[in-house]
C-alpha positions in Angstrom: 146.0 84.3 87.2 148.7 84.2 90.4 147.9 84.6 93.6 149.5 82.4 95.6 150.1 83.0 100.0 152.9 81.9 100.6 155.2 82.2 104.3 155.9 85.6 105.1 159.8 85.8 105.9 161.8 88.8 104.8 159.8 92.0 104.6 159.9 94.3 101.3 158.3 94.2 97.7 159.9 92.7 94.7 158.9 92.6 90.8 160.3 90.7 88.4 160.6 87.6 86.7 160.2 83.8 88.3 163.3 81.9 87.6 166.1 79.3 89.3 168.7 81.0 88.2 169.8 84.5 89.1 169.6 87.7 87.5 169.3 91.4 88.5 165.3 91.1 87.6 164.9 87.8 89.0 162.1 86.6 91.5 164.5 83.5 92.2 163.4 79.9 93.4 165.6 78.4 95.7 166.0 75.0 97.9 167.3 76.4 101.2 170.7 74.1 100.6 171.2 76.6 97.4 171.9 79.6 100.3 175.8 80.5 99.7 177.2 83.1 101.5 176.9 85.1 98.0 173.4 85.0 96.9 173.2 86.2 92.8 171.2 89.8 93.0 167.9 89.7 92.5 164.7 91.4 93.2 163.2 89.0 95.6 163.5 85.0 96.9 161.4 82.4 97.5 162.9 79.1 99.4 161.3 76.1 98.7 160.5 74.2 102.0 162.9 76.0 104.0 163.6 75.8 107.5 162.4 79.1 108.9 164.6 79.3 112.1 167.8 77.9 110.4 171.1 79.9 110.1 171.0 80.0 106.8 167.3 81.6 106.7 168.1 83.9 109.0 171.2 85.4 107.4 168.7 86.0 104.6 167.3 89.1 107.0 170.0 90.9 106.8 170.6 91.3 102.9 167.3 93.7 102.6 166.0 91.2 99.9 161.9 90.6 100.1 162.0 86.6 100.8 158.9 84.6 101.5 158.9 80.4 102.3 156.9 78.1 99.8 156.2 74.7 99.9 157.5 72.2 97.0 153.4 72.0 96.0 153.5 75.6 95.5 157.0 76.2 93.9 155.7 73.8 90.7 152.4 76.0 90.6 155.0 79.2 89.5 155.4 80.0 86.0 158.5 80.5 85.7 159.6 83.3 83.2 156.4 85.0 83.9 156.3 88.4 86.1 155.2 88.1 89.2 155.3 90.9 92.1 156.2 89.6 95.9 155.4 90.9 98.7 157.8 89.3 101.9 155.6 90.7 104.7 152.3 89.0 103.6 153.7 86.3 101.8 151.7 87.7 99.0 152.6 86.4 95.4 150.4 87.9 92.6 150.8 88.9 88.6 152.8 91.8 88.4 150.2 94.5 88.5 150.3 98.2 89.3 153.5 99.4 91.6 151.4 100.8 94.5 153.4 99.3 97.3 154.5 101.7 100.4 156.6 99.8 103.6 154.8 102.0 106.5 156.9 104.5 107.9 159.8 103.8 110.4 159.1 104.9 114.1 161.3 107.9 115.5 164.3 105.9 116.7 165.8 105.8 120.0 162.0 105.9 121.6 159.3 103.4 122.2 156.5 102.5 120.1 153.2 103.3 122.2 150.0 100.7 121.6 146.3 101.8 121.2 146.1 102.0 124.8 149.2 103.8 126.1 151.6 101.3 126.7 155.5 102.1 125.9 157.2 98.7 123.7 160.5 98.7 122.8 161.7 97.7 119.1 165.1 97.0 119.5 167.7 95.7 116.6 169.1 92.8 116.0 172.7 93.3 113.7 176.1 92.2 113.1 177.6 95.0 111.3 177.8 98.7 110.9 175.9 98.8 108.6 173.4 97.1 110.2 173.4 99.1 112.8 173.2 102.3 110.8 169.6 100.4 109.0 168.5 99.8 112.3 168.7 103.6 113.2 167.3 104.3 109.7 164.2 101.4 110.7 163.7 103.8 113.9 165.3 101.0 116.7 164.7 102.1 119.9 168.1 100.4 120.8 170.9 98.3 119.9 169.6 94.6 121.5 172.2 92.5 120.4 175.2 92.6 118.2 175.9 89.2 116.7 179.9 89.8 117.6 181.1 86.8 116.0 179.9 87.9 112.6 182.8 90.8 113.3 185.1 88.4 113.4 188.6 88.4 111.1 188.5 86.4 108.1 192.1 86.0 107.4 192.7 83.3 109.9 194.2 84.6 113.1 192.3 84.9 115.8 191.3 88.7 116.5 192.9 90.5 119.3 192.1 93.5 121.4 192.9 96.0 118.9 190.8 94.2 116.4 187.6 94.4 118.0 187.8 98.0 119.3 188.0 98.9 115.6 185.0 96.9 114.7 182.8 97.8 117.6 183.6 101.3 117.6 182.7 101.3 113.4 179.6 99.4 114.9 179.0 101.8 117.4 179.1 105.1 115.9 177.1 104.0 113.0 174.5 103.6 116.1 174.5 106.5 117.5 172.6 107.8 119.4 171.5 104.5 120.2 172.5 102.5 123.0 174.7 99.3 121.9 174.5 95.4 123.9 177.2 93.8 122.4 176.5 89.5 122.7 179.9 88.6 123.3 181.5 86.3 120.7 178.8 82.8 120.0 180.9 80.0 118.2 178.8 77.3 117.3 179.3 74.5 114.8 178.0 76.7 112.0 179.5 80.0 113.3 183.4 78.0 113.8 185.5 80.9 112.3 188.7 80.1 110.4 191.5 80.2 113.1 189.1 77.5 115.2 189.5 73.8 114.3 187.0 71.4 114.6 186.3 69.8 118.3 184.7 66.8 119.3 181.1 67.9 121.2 180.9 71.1 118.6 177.4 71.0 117.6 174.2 72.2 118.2 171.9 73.0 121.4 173.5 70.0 122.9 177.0 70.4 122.8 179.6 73.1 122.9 178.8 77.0 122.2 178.8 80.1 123.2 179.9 80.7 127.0 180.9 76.5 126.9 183.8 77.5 124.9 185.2 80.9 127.0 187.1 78.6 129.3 189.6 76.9 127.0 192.0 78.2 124.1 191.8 80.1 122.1 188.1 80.7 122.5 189.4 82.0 125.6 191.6 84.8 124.8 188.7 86.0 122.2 186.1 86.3 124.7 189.2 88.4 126.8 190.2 90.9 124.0 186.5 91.3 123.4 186.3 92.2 127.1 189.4 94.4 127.1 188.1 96.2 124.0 184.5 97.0 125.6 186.5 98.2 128.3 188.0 101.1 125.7 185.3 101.8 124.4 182.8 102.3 127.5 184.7 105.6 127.6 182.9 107.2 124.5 179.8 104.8 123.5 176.5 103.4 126.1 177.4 100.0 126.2 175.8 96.5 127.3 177.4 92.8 127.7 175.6 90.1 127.1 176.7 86.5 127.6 175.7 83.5 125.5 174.3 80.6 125.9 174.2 80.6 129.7 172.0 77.1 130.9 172.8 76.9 135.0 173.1 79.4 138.0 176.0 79.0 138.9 177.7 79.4 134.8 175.7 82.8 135.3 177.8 83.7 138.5 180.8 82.5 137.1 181.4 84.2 133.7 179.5 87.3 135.6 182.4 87.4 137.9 184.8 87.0 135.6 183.4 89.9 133.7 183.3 92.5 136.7 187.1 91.3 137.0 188.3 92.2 133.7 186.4 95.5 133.2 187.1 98.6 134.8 184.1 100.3 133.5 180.6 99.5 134.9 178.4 98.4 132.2 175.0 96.6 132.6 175.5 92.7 132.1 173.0 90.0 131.1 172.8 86.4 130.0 171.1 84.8 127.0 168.2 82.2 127.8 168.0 80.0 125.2 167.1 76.9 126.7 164.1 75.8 128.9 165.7 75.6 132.3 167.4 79.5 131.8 164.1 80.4 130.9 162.4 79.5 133.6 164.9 80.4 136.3 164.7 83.8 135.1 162.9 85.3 137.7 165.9 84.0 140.0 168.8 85.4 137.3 167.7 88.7 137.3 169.1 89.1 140.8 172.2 88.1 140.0 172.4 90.8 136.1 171.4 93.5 135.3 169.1 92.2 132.1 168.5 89.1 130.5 167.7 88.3 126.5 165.2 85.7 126.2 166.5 83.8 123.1 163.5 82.0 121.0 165.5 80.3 118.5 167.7 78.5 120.1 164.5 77.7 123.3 162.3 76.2 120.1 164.8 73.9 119.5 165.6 72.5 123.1 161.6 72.9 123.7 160.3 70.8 120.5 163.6 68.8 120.4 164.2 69.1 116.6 167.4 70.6 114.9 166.6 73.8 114.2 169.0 74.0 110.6 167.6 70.8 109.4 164.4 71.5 107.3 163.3 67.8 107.2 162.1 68.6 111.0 160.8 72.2 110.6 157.4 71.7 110.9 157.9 70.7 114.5 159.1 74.2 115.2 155.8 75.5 114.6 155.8 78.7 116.3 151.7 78.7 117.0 151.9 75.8 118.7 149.7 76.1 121.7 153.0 74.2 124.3 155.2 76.9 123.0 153.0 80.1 124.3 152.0 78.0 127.5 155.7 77.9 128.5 156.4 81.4 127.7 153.4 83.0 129.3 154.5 80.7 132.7 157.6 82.3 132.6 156.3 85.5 132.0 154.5 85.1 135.2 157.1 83.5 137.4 159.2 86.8 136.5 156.7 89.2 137.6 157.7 92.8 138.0 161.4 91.7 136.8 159.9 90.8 133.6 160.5 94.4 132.4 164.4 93.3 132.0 164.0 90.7 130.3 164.0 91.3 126.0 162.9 88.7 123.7 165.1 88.1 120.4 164.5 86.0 117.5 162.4 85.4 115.0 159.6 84.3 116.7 158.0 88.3 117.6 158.7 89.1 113.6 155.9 86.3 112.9 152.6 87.2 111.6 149.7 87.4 114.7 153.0 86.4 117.9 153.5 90.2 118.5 150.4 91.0 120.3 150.1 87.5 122.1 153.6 88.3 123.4 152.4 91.9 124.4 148.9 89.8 126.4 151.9 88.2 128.4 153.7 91.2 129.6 156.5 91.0 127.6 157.8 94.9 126.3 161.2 94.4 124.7 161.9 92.8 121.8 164.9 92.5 119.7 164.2 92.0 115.8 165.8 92.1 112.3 166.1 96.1 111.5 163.5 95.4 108.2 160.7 94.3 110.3 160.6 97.7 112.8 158.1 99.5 110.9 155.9 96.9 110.4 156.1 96.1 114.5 155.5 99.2 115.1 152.6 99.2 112.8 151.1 96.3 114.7 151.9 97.8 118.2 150.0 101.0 117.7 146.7 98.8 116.6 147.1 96.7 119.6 145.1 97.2 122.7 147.4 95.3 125.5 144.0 94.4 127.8 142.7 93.2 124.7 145.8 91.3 123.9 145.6 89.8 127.4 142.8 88.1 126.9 144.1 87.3 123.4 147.1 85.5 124.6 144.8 83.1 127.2 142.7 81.9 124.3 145.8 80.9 122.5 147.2 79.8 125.8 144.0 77.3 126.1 144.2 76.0 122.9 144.8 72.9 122.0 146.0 72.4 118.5 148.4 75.0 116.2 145.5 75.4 114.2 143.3 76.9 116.8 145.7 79.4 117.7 145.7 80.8 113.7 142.2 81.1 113.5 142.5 82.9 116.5 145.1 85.4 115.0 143.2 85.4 111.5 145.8 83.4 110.0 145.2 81.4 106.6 
């Protein structure tokens, strides 16, 4: 008999037959350094010892294939060519039995979700296509959180120009609608460097150049303008946010702020990314200075817990339960106070199984997450009382080990 918890990673339910190689009816069995670009079709995946907050991984939320994470231990306990049924929002891998499997139903989109006890949450959507964006409408997004603009991006070489993007955005865009759009302008990073870039010395992770580090030389630069000058267009016909990357120090913010207000003759709300521990907490003091700010976990786990977030070898020090991790963002919660309302979280980390409701305990209300996982938030939201979750998000707060914190969230 299988039955077999595995990681929960990619939500959805899949039946078919365990192999390593692909086929239409496959349940395939993958090494996360097997992820191409072009993944065979299958009915679901399962990546042995992957690296849940890697690039790769996360590309994986986007192709509307169940996925769940196993260990190497419990990839050699599958039999392969036997049917199986997976289930990528419990992790759940059992003998193919009866088909009863319903995802719950999407929230009405463009509104917040409401928990047990009356308070409004926000399930925005994280995408980086139309067609995401028209999913995320489908999945009942209350918003538009963040477009991933560099996944827009030409492939034939030349780096895009003005007329480009407005094309792209406005595709994006009206698959959206009615939604509200914040488009993250364009985030090169050593394993986003598009063809027309070439390789340069300090492009690499958290460390070294990305994002807003690159707007101020060429040809980054004249990207991050025609992106600008394309917004500009559109603001006429479509609700539109900016958002800047990968923003670490005050006066960055001011800068590429100003810059902004300089090239645009609409007025469109602007915020900043926060991906590392000192943006995060200067928050409080940022959100004088724009109009909203994205609070970027994946990017934070990997400054916090000093371990490369693409290489699996260290993924287990990203462990997103460990107590350090909820202590920081619950003192920055705090330090923000009332502006805490403007501030959206984005990344994996609210999709995880048990983080939604300790997030809610610390006053957070916006989150920006893969379209697939809506429903399921919005699931968990309506069951959650926030007082409750309060308290909730202390005692995993005062804990001392990651295990504490998931036998406080029921977790296996």
């Amino acid at each position: 008999m299988l039955h077999l918890q595995a990681s929960p990673f990619a939500p959805g339910h899949g039946r078919g037959v365990l192999r390593r190689s692909g086929a239409p009816d496959s349940l395939l069995i993958l090494a996360q350094r097997e992820l191409g670009p072009i993944l065979p079709p299958c009915a679901g995946l399962m990546v042995v010892d992957g690296a849940p907050f890697s690039h790769p991984m996360l590309r994986l939320l986007g192709l509307g294939i169940p996925t769940v994470l196993v260990s190497a231990e419990q990839a050699a306990r599958l039999p392969l060519g036997a049917e199986a049924v997976l289930d990528g929002a419990t992790g759940l891998i059992t003998d193919a039995g009866p088909d009863a499997w319903q995802a719950p139903p999407p929230p009405p989109p463009g509104a917040p979700v409401v928990s047990a006890d009356g308070t409004a949450v926000e399930l925005r959507a994280s995408v980086g296509s139309a067609a995401g964006a028209a999913w995320a409408v489908a999945q009942g997004a209350a918003a538009i959180g963040l477009v991933r603009s560099e996944f827009l991006l030409s492939a034939h070489g030349a780096p895009p120009d003005a007329a480009y993007f407005e094309t792209a955005l406005a595709a994006l865009c009206e698959a959206a609608q009615p939604l509200p759009v914040t488009v993250r302008l364009v985030d090169i990073a050593a394993d986003k460097r598009p063809p027309w870039l070439q390789p340069l010395p300090g492009l690499g992770g958290a460390l070294g150049l990305q994002g807003a580090r690159l707007y101020a030389s060429e040809p980054v630069q004249s990207v991050f303008r025609a992106e600008l000058a394309a917004l500009d267009t559109l603001a006429k016909a479509y609700r539109l946010g900016v958002l800047v990357p990968y923003v670490v120090a005050l006066d960055e913010l001011l800068h590429w702020r100003n810059e902004i207000a300089r090239r645009l003759t609409a007025t469109l709300p602007v915020g900043v990314m926060a991906e590392a521990p000192a943006a995060v907490l200067a928050m409080s003091e940022w959100l004088e200075a724009v109009d909203f700010l994205a609070l970027g976990c994946n990017d934070l786990m990997q400054c916090l817990f000093a371990a490369d977030r693409d290489l699996p070898e260290l993924s287990g020090f990203l462990d997103p339960y460990a107590p350090v991790l909820h202590r920081f963002l619950w003192q920055a919660a705090v330090a923000t106070g009332s502006r805490l309302a403007r501030v959206q979280v984005c990344g994996l980390l609210p999709q995880l199984p048990g983080v939604l409701p300790v997030l809610l305990g610390m006053g957070y209300r916006a989150f920006s997450v893969d379209p697939a996982w809506i429903p399921y938030l919005a699931q968990t939201v309506r069951r959650t009382d926030v007082a409750a979750a309060v308290a909730l998000a202390e005692q995993v707060c005062g804990a001392r080990r990651p295990a504490e914190v998931r036998a406080l969230l029921g977790l296996p």
